[in-house]
C-alpha positions as CSV (number, residue, x, y, z in Angstrom):
1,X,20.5,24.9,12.7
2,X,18.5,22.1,14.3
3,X,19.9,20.7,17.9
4,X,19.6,17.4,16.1
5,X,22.5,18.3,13.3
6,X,24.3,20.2,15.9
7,X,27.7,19.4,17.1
8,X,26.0,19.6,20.9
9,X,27.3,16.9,23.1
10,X,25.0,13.4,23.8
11,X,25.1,14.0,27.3
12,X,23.4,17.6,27.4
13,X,20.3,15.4,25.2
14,X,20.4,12.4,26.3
15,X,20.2,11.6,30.2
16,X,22.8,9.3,31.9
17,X,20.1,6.7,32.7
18,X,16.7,6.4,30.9
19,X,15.2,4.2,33.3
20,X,14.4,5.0,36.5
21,X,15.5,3.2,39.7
22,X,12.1,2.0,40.9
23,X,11.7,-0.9,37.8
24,X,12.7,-4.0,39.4
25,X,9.4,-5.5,38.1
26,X,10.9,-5.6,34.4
27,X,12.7,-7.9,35.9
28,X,10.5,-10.8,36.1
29,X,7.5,-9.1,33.5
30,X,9.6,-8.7,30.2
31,X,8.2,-9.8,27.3
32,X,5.1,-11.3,28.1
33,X,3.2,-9.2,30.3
34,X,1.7,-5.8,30.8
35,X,3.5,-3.4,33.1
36,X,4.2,0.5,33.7
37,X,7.7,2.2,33.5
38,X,9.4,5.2,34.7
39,X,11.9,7.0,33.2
40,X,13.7,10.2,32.8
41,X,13.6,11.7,29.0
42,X,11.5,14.1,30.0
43,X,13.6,17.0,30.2
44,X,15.4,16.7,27.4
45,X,16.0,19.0,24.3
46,X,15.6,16.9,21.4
47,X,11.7,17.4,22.5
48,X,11.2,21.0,22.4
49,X,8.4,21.8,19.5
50,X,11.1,23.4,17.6
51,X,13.8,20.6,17.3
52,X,10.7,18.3,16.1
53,X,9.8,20.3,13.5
54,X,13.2,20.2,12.8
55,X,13.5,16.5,12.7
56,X,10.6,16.4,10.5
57,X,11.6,18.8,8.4
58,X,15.4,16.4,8.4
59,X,13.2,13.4,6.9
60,X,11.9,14.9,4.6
61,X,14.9,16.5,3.1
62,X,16.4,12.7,3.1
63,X,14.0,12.1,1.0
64,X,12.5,9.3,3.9
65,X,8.8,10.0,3.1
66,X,8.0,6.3,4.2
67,X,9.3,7.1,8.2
68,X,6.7,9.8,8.3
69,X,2.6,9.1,8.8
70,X,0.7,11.5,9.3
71,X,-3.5,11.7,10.1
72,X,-6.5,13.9,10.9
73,X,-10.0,13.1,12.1
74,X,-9.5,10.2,14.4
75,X,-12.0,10.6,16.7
76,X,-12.9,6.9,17.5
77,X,-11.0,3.8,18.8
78,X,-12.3,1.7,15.4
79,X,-11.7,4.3,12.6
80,X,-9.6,2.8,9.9
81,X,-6.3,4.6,9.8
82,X,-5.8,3.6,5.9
83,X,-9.1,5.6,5.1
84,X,-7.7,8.8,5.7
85,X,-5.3,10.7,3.5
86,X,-1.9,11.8,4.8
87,X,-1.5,15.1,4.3
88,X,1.2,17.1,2.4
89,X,2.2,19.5,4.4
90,X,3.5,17.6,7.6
91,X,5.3,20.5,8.9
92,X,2.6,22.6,8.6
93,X,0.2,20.4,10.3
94,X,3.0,20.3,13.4
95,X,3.0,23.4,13.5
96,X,-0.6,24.1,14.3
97,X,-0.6,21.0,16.5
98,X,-2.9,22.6,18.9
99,X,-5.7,22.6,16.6
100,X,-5.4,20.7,13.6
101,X,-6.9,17.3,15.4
102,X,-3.6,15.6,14.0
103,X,-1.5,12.4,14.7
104,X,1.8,12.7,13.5
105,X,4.4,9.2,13.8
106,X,8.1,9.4,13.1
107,X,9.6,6.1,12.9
108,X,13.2,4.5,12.7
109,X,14.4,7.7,14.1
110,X,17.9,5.6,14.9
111,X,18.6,5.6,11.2
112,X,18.7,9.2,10.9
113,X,19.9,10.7,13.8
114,X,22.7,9.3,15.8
115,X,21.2,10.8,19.0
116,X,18.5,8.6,19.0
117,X,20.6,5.5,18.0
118,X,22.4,6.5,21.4
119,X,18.8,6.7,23.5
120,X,18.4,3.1,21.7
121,X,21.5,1.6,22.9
122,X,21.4,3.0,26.3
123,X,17.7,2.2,27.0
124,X,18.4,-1.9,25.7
125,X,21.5,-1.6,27.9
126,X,19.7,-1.0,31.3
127,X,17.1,-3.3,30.4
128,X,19.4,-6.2,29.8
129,X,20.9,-4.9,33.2
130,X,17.6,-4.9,35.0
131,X,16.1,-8.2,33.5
132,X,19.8,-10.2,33.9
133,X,19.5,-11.1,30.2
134,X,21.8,-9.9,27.3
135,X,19.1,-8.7,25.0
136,X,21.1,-8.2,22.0
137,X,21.2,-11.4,21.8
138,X,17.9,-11.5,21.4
139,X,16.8,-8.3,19.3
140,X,16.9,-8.7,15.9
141,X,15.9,-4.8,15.1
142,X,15.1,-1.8,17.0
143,X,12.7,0.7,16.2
144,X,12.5,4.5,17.5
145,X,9.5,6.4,16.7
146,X,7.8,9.4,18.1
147,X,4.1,10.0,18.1
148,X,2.8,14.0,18.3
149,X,-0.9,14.3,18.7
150,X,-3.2,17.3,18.9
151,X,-5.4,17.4,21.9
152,X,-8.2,14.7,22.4
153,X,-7.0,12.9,19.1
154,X,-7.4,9.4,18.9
155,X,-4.7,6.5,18.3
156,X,-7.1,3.7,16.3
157,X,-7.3,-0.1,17.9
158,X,-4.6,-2.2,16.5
159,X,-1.1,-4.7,17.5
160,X,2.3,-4.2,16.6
161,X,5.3,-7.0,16.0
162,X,7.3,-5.4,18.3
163,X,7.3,-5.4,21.6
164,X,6.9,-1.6,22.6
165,X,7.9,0.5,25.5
166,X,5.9,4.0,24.9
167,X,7.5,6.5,27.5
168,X,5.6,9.6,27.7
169,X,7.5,13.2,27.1
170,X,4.6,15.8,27.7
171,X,1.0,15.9,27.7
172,X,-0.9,13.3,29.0
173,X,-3.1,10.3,27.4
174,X,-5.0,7.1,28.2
175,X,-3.3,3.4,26.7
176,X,-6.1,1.3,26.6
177,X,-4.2,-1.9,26.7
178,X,-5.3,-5.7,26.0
179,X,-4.3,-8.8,26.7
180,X,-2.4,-10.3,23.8
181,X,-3.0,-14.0,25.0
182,X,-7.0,-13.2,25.2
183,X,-8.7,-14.8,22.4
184,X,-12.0,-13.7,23.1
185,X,-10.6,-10.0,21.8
186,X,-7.4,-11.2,19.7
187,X,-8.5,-14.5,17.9
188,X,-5.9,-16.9,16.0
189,X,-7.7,-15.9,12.6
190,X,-7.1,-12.2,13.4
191,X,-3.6,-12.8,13.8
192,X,-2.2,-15.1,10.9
193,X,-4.3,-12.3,9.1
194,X,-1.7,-9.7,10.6
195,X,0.9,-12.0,9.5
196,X,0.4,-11.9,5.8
197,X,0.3,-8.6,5.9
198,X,-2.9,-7.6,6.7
199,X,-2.5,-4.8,9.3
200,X,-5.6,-3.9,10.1
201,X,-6.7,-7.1,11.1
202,X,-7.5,-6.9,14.2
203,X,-10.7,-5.7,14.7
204,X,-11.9,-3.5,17.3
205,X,-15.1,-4.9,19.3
206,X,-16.6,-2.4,22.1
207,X,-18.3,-4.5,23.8
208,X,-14.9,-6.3,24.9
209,X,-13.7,-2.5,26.3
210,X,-13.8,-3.7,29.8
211,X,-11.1,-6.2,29.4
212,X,-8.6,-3.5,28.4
213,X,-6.0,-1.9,31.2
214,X,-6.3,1.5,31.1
215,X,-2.4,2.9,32.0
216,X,-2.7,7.1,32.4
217,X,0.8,8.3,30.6
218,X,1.9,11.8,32.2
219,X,5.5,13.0,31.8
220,X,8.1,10.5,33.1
221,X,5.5,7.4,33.0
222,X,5.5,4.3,30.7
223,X,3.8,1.3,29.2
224,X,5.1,-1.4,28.1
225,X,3.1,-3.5,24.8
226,X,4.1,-7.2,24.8
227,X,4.4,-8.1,21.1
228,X,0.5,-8.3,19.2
229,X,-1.1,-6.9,22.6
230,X,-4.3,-4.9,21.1
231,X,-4.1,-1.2,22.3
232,X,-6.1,2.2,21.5
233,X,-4.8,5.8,22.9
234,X,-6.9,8.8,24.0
235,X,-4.9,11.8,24.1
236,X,-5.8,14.5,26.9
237,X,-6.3,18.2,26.7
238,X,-3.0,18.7,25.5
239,X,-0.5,18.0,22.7
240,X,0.9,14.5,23.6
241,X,4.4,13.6,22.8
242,X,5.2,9.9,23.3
243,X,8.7,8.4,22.6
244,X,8.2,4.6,21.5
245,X,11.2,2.4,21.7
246,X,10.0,-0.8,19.8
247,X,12.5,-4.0,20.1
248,X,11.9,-6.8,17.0
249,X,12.3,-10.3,19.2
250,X,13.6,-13.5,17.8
251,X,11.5,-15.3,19.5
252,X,8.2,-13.3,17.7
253,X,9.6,-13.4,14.3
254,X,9.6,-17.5,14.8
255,X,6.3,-17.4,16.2
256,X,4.9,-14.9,13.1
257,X,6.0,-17.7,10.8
258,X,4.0,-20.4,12.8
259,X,0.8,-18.3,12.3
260,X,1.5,-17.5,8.3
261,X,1.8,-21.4,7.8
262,X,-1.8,-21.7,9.8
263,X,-3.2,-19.2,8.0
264,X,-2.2,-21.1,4.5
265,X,-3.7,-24.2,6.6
266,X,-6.6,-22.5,7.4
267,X,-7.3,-21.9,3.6
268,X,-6.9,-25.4,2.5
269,X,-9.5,-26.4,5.2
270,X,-7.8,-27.3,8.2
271,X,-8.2,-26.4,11.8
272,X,-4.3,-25.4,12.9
273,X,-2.7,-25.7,16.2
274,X,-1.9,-22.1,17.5
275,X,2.0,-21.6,18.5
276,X,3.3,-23.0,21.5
277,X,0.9,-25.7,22.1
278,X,2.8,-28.6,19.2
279,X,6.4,-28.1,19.7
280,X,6.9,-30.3,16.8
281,X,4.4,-29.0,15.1
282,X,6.0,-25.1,15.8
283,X,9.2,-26.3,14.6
284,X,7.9,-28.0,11.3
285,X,5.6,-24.7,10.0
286,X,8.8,-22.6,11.3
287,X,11.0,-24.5,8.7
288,X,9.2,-24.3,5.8
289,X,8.4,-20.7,5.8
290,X,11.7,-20.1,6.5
291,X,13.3,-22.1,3.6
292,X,10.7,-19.8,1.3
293,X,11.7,-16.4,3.6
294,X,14.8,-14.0,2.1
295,X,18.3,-15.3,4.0
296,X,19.6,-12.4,4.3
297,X,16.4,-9.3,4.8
298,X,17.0,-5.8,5.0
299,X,13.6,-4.7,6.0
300,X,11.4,-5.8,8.6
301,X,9.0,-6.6,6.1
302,X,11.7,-9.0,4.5
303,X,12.1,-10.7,7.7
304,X,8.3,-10.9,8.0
305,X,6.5,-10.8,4.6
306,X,9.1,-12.3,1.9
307,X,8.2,-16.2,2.6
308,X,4.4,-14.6,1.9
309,X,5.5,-12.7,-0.9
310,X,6.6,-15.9,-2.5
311,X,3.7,-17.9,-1.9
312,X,1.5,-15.0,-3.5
313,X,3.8,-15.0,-6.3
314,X,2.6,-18.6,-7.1
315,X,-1.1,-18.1,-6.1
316,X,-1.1,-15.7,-9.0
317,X,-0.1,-17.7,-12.0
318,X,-2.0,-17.4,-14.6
319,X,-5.4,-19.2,-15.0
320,X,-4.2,-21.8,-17.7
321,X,-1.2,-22.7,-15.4
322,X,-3.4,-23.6,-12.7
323,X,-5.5,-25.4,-14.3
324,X,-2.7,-27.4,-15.5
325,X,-1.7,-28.0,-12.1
326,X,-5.4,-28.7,-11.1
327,X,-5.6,-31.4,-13.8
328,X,-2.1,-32.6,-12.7
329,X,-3.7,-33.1,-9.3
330,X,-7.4,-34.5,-10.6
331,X,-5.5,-37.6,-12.3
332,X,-4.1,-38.3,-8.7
333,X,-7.7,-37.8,-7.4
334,X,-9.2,-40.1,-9.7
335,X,-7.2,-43.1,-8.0
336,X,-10.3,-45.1,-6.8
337,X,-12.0,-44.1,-3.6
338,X,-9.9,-40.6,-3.2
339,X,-13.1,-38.9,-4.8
340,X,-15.7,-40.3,-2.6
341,X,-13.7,-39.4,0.5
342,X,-13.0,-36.2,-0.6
343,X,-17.0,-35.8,-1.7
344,X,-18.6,-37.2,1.9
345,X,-15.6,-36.9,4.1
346,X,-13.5,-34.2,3.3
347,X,-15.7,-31.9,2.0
348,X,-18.3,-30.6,4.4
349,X,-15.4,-30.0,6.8
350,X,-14.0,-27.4,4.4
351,X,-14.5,-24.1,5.2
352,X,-15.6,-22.8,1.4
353,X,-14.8,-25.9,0.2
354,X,-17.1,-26.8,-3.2
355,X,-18.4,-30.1,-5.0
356,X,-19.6,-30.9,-8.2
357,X,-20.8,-29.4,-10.9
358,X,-24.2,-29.0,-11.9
359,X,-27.0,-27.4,-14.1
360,X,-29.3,-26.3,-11.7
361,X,-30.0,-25.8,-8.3
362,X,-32.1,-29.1,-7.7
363,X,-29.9,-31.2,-9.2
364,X,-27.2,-29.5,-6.6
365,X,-29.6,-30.3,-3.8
366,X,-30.2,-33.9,-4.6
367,X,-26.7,-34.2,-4.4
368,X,-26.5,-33.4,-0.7
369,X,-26.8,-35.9,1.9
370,X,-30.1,-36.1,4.0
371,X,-27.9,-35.3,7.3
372,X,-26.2,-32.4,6.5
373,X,-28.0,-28.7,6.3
374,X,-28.9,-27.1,3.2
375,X,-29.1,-23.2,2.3
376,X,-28.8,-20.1,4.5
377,X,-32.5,-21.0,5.7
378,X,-32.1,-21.7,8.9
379,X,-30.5,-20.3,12.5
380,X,-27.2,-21.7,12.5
381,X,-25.6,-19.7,9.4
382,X,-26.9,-16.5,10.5
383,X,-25.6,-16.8,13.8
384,X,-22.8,-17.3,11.7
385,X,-23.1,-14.5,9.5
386,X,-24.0,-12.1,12.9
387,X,-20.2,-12.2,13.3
388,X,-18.2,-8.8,13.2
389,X,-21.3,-6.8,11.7
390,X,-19.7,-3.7,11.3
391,X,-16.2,-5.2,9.5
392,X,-15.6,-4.0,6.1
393,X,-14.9,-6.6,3.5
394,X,-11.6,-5.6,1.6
395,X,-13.3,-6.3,-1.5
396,X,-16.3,-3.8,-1.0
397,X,-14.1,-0.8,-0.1
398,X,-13.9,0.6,-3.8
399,X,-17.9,0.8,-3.3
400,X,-17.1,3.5,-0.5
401,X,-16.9,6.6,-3.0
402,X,-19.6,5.8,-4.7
403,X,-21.9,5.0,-2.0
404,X,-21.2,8.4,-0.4
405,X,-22.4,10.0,-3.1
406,X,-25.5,8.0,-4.3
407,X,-26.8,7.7,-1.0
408,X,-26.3,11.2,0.3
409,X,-29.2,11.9,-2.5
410,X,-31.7,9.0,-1.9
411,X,-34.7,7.6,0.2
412,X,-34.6,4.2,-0.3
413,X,-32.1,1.1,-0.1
414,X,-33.0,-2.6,-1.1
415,X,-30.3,-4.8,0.0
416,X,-30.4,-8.5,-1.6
417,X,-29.1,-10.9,0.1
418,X,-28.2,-8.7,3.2
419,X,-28.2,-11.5,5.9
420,X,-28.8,-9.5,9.4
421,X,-28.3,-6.4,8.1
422,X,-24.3,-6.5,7.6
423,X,-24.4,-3.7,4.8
424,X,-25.8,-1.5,6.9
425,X,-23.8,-2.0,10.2
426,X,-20.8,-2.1,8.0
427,X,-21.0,0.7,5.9
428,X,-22.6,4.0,7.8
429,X,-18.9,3.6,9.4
430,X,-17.9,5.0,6.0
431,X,-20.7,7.0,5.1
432,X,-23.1,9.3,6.5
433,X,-26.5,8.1,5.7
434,X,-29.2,11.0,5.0
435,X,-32.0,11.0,7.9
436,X,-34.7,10.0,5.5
437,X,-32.6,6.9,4.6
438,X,-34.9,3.8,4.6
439,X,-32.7,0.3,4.5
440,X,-34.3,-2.9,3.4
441,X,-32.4,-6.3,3.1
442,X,-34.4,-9.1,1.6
443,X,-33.5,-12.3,2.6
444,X,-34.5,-15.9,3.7
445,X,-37.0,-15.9,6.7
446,X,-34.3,-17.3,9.5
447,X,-32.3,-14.2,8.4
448,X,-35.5,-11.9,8.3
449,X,-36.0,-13.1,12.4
450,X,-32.4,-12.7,13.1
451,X,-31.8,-9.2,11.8
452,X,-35.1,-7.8,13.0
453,X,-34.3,-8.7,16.7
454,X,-30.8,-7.4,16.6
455,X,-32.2,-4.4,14.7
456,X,-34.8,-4.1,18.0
457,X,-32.2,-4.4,20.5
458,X,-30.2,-2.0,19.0
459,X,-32.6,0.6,18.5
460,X,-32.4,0.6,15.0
461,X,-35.7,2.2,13.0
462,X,-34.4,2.7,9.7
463,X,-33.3,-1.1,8.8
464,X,-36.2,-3.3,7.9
465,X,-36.6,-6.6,6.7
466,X,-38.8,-8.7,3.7
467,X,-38.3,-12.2,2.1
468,X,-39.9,-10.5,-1.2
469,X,-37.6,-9.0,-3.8
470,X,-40.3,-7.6,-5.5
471,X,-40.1,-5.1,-2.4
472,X,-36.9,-3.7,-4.8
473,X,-39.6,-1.7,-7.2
474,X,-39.3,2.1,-6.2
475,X,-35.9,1.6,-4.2
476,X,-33.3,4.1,-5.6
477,X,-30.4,2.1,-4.8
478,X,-29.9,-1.8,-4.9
479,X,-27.1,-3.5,-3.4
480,X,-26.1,-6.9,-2.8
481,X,-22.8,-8.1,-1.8
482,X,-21.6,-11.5,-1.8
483,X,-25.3,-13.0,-2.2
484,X,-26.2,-13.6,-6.1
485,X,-24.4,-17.2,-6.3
486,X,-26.5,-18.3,-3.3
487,X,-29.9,-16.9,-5.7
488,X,-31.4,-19.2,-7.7
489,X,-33.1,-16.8,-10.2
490,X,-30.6,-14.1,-12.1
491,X,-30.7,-10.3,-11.0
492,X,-31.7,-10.0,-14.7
493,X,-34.8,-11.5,-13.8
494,X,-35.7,-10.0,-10.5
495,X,-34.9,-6.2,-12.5
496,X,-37.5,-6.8,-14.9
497,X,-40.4,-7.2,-13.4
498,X,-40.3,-3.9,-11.4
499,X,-42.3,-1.3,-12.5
500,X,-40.1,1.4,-10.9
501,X,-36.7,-0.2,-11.6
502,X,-33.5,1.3,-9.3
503,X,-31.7,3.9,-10.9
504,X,-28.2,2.4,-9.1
505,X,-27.2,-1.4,-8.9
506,X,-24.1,-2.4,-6.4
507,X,-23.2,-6.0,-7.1
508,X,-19.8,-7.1,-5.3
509,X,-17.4,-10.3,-5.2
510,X,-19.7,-12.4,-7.7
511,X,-17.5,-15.6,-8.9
512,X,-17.6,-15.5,-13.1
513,X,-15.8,-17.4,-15.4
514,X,-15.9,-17.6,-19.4
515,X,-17.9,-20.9,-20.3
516,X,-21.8,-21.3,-19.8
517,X,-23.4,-20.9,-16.1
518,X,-23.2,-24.2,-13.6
519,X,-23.8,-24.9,-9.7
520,X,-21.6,-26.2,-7.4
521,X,-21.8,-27.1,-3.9
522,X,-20.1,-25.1,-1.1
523,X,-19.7,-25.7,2.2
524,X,-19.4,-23.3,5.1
525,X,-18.3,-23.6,8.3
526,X,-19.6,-21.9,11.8
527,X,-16.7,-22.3,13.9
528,X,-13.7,-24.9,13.4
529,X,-12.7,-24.9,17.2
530,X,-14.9,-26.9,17.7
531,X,-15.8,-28.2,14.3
532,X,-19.2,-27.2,13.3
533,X,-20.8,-26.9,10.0
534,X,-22.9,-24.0,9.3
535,X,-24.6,-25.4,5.8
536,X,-24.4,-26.7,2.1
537,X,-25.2,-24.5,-0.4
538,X,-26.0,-24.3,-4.2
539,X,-23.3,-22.1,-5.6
540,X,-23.6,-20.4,-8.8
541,X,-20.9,-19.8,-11.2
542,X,-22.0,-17.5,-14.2
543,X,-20.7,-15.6,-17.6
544,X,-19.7,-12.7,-17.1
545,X,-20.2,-11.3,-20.6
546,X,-23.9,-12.3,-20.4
547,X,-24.3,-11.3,-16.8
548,X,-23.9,-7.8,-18.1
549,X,-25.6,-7.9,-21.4
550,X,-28.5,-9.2,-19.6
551,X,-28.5,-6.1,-17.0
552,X,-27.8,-3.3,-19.8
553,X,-31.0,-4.5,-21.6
554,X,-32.9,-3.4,-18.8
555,X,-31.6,0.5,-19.3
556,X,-28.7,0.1,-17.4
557,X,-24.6,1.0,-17.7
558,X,-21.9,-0.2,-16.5
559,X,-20.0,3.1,-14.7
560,X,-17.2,1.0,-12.8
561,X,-15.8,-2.7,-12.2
562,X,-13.2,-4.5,-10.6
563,X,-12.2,-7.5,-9.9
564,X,-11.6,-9.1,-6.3
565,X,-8.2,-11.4,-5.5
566,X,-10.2,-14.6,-5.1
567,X,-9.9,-17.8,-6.9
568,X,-12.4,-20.9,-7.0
569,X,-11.3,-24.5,-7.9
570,X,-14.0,-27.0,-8.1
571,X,-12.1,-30.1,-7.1
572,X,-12.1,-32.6,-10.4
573,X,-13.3,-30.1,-12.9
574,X,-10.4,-27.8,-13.7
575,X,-11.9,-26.4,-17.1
576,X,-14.4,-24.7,-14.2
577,X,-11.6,-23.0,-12.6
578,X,-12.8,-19.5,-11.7
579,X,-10.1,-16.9,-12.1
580,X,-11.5,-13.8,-10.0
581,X,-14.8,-12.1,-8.6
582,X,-16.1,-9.2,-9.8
583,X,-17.8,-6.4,-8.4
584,X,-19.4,-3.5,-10.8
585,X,-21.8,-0.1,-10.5
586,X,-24.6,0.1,-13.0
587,X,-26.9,3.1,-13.6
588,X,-30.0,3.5,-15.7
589,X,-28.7,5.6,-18.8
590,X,-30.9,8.3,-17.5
591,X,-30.5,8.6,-14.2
């Protein structure tokens, strides 16, 4: 049987000290910093190819499917770890390690094996020995996980809760590590983000590669990850295997409650202090998610997520509820004066904050003061919108399978309402596009500069740009994401003027509700640290039912929909609540 259910003593597997003798800089670098480690598992048993396809093999027969991930095809620092399928046959995969381009992670290894609970216990003991500090006072949770990687495979960009020390066992690899406190590559959005569970928030940025520490891991060397430090791995020639104890801090999961109450800040319009710099501040966001967070949680997620899970849990009442709630809060709004500072104060310092209600777009405009900027027609809100080109948008990803295959058979792309070219950036991470491929995004002429010089410097000959969307006629596939409230005619009527009409329509996270079409007013900001507003904007709200008996009069029909997790409350008018945004795929019947 395995050496891990073997009566074989802990002392033939486990050394009698983990750490070497040359760390005295833990000393004075644990938590916060970046620093290499030495230590001494490599020579140990419980590593031999064998006993992990044994301990794999031990999971699985637990029935502890959740402890194992495992990937193929990483190949770059960005990909997207939740876009490829585990596979099914783990073992089998670890057992052609050498070539099957596979990352393989074993997790919480000290709940199934007490050998590993031993290597946890003995490794926190010396480090509590060589820092001076009882750490189990400190650690709420400890995690053991083992990483196995084929040759040259690729550990994606991301940050952990934890703070990690990855000692490597054999092979060799590059930890391109970051520094946590850096907000040029971390930033305070990214992280509240991480902190509602969002995982993959952090997003990877090459251009900001040079700031990374690059620590080469051969047998016997270490890194240690302070807790959210950005980090990508490059394995060598050979198949890595990396031993990761991870330690769960007190002092973090206080800190991860600070950034969920900014992120819930953030929403409503404000610009939150980051941890650490309002004690008070700290102590106040700390108490509130902890009075809505599980007293007693089981999982790290508990300790992490259940305070979120609550508030979720009331963001998705049912429509009429909140607009019972909404009207509950209008009569408290209507208290005179509270509406006009909410209308010319408040408002325009809103990120998506809205205003009024309307019947058509001029009337909208008139009702923006002369100071403030209107539309997405000038350079401010594409400078704006130039942010993270290449980041998917959550609520575009079920486009992905259909894109691959429509595209993969057609010549021409119209993109409506593409500012600089985001579609395209965005989504040839996802798919390959054909050679032939032509890409045009119509859009407003700041946007049309904008997107044609970053198209230039980056070499890009297949993206062009046209205010004109009768440039759509002959196109095989029309997209547009995001962009048809901001448009003052309907697609309806752009379609049906085109003599050679698109044989696919994309239309994504488009706000509809059931009553008769209106405008609002939104307002957007560029940055809130330092407050600057990017523009006011006409905002249409439409029917959904007639949205789509308008486009399948034109020869079209509706092959998929779904609908986005996003509200929108106009502030006064709760009978305009908007309950969702919808996306859908249309194809002419004959196409």
């Amino acid at each position: 049987m395995s050496i891990l259910i073997s009566k074989a003593s802990k002392e033939a597997l486990v050394p009698a000290r983990i750490l070497a003798d040359d760390n005295s800089h833990l000393s004075t670098g644990f938590p916060r910093d970046r620093f290499s480690v030495k230590h001494t598992l490599g020579n140990s048993a419980l590593f031999r190819q064998s006993a992990l396809i044994d301990l794999t093999q031990l999971i699985l027969d637990k029935g502890s499917k959740s402890q194992i991930a495992c990937r193929s095809g990483l190949t770059h620092p960005g990909s997207d770890v939740s876009d490829i399928p585990i596979q099914k046959q783990v073992v089998a995969a670890l057992d052609n390690i050498h070539t099957s381009n596979t990352w393989l992670r074993l997790t919480r290894l000290n709940d199934i094996s007490p050998i590993y609970q031993e290597i946890s216990d003995r490794f926190i003991a010396e480090l509590s020995e060589v820092t001076g500090d009882d750490l189990n006072k400190q650690i709420t949770r400890t995690f053991v996980t083992l990483f196995i990687s084929s040759p040259h495979s690729i550990t994606p960009y991301h940050i952990d809760h934890t703070s990690n020390f990855l000692l490597q066992i054999s092979g060799h690899k590059e930890v391109h590590l970051f520094n946590p406190y850096d907000r040029k590559v971390l930033t305070e959005p990214e992280l509240e983000q991480f902190y509602i569970g969002n995982y993959g928030s952090a997003q990877y940025r090459q251009q900001h590669d040079v700031e990374a520490t690059i620590y080469p891991l051969t047998a016997g060397k270490g890194v240690h990850h302070p807790v959210n430090a950005p980090h990508w791995v490059k394995n060598g020639s050979q198949v890595s295997v990396s031993l990761s104890i991870g330690l769960c801090l007190e002092s973090g999961n206080q800190r991860a409650k600070v950034y969920q109450a900014n992120y819930y800040l953030r929403k409503a319009g404000f610009s939150p202090r980051p941890p650490g710099q309002s004690p008070l501040q700290d102590r106040l966001k700390i108490g509130v998610m902890s009075a809505l967070s599980d007293r007693n949680p089981l999982t790290l997620d508990d300790v992490l997520l259940s305070g979120v899970g609550r508030i979720r849990r009331v963001s998705q009442w049912s429509a009429s509820t909140k607009v019972r709630l909404q009207r509950s809060l209008d009569a408290w709004l209507a208290l005179p004066g509270i509406r006009d500072l909410y209308d010319y104060s408040r408002f325009p310092r809103i990120s998506n904050g809205f205003r009024g209600v309307f019947d058509t777009f001029e009337q909208a405009q008139q009702a923006i003061a002369q100071h403030l900027p209107v539309g997405y027609d000038h350079t401010g809100a594409h400078q704006y919108s130039a942010k993270n080109l290449d980041q998917l948008n959550p609520s575009d990803r079920p486009l992905l399978p259909y894109l691959k295959t429509v595209l993969a058979a057609s010549q021409r792309v119209f993109d409506l309402g593409g500012s600089v070219g985001r579609g395209y950036y965005t989504y040839q991470r996802y798919v390959d596009y054909p050679s032939q491929l032509k890409w045009q995004v119509c859009e407003v002429p700041s946007a049309v500069e904008a997107g044609t010089n970053i198209a230039r410097k980056r070499g890009i000959t297949n993206l062009s740009f046209t205010t004109q969307h009768e440039m759509a006629d002959g196109a095989d596939v029309f997209i547009t994401c995001g962009a048809l409230q901001y448009i003052q005619p309907s697609l309806a009527a752009i379609l049906a003027p085109l003599g050679e009409k698109p044989r696919h329509l994309f239309i994504a996270r488009v706000p509809f509700y059931e009553g008769p079409d209106y405008v609002t007013l939104q307002s957007i900001l560029a940055s809130k640290q330092p407050y600057k507003l990017a523009a006011i904007c006409p905002y249409k709200i439409q029917n959904r039912d007639q949205f789509i008996g308008d486009i399948e009069a034109l020869g079209y029909e509706l092959t998929e929909s779904w609908k986005n997790d996003r509200t929108c409350v106009i502030p006064f008018h709760p009978q305009r609540f908007v309950d969702g945004y919808h996306s859908f795929y249309f194809r002419q019947v004959d196409a």
